[in-house]
N, C-alpha and C positions, 0 to 999 in steps of 0.2 A: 684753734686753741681756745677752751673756754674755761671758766673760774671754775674749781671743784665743787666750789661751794653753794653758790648759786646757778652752775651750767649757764652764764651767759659766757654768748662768743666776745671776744676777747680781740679777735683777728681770725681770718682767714684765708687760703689764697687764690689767687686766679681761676686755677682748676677746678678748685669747689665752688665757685660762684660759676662759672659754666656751665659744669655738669648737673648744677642744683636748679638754676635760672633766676636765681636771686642777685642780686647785684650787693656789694660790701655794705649798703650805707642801711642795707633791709636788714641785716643780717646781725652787723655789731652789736653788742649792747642789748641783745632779746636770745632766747632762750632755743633749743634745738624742739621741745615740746609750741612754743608761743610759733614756729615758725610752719609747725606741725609735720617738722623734716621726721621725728620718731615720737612714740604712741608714746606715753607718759608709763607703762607698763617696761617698753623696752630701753628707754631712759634710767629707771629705778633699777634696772637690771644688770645692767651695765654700767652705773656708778656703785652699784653694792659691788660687784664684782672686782673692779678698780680699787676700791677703798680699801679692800680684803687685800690683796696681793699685791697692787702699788703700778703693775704690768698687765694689759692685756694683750693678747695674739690671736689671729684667726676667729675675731668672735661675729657668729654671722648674723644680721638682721637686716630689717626692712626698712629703705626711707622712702619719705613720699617725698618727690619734687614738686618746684612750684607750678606748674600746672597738673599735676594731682596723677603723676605718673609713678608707681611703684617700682622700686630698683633692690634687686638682693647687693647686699654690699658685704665686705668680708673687712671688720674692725679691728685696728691695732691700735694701743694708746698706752701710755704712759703718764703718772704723774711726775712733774716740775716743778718744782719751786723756786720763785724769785723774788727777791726782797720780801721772803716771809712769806707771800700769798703764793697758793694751790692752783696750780693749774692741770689741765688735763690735756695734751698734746696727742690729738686724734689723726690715724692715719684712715684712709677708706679703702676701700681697690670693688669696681665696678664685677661681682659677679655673675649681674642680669645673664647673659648669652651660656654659659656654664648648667645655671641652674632652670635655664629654658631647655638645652640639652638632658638633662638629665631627668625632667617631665617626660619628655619623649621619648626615650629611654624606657620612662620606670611607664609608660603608656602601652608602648609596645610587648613590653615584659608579662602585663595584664591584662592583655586582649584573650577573652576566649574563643572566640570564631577560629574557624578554620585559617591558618596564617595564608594562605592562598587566593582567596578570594576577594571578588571584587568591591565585597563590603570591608577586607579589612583594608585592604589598599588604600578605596577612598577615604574612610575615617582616617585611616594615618597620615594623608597627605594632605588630608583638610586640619588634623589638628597640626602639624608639623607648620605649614601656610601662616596659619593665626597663631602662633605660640614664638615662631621663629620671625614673624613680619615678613614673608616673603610673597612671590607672586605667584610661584609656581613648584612643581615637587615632578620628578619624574624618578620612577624606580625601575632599574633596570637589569639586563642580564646578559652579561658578558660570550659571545660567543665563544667557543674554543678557538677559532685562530687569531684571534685577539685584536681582530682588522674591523670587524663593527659591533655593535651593540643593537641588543634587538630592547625594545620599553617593553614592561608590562603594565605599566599605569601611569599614563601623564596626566597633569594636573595642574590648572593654570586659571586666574582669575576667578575661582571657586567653582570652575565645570571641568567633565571629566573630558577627555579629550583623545584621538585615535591612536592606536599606538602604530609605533613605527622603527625602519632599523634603519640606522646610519653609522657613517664610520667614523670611527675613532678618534683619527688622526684632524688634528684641530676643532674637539670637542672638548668640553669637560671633564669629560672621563679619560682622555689622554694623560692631564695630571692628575687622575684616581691612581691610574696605572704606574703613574713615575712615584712618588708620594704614599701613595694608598688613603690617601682622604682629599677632599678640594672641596672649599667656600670660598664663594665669591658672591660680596653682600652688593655691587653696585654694578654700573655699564657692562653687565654679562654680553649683551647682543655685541657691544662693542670688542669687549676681548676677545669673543669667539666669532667672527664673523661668516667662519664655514661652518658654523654647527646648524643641523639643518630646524633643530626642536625651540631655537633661542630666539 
């Protein structure tokens, strides 16, 4: 919650102090520009925009956390008023992972190599590694009897690595198959313990 008028925060709660890494007492009473959480460009932007309709929804931009990490966030706010003074009641919703997806995506969509080859594989799973934070990328191809999977490209601590075919059944790709998609951001080795590539 911050004054309309002067954009200082006002209050804020739990969740944004964690997810920003600022603590309440940094925060109160200084400005979303002074904390350098948004560019004074996207600031101006989104109070014209507020001022004008009174409601925003879905409005997307950029903040920097306090150790100088970039975050796409998707903004909702309204103005309030109480005993006379303007406030501006901000919602955020984290859409970093989304629009790291969608990089990759509009990446692969742009590639002109031949889509087969071993130069596009490893560029994709080398930007996919660095863009998604992961450790490792393997693309694969589902046999017809649906019992194992054979790799065309594994990809792990930034080297390319042999490929190979293992089954299914207590791999990853067992929930591709139930699901049709599967992330798993932490103790992979752990959840999959038969998987022979983890």
């Amino acid at each position: 919650i911050s004054l309309l008028k002067t954009g200082e925060y006002v209050d804020v709660n739990d969740a944004f102090c964690q997810k920003s890494g600022y603590d309440k007492s940094e925060i109160i009473g200084r400005t979303s520009i002074e904390i350098n959480l948004f560019t004074a460009f996207h600031r101006a932007e989104f109070v014209a925009q507020i001022k004008e309709t009174g409601v925003i929804r879905d409005f997307e931009s950029v903040i920097t956390l306090k150790k100088g990490q970039k975050v796409d966030v998707l903004l909702s706010a309204e103005i309030v008023k109480i005993n006379e003074i303007e406030y501006i009641y901000t919602n955020a919703i984290d859409i970093t992972n989304q629009r790291q997806i969608d990089r990759g995506v509009r990446f692969v969509a742009e590639c002109k190599w031949d889509r087969l080859s071993t130069g596009y594989f490893e560029s994709l799973s080398a930007f996919l590694s660095n863009v998604l934070k992961i450790d490792g990328v393997i693309i694969t191809r589902f046999n017809p009897n649906k019992e194992d999977v054979e790799s065309l490209f594994v990809y792990f601590d930034g080297a390319v690595h042999p490929n190979v075919s293992y089954p299914i059944k207590g791999a990853p790709c067992e929930r591709v198959f139930a699901i049709g998609y599967y992330i798993c951001s932490d103790n992979v080795s752990m959840l999959f313990p038969e998987a022979v590539l983890i």
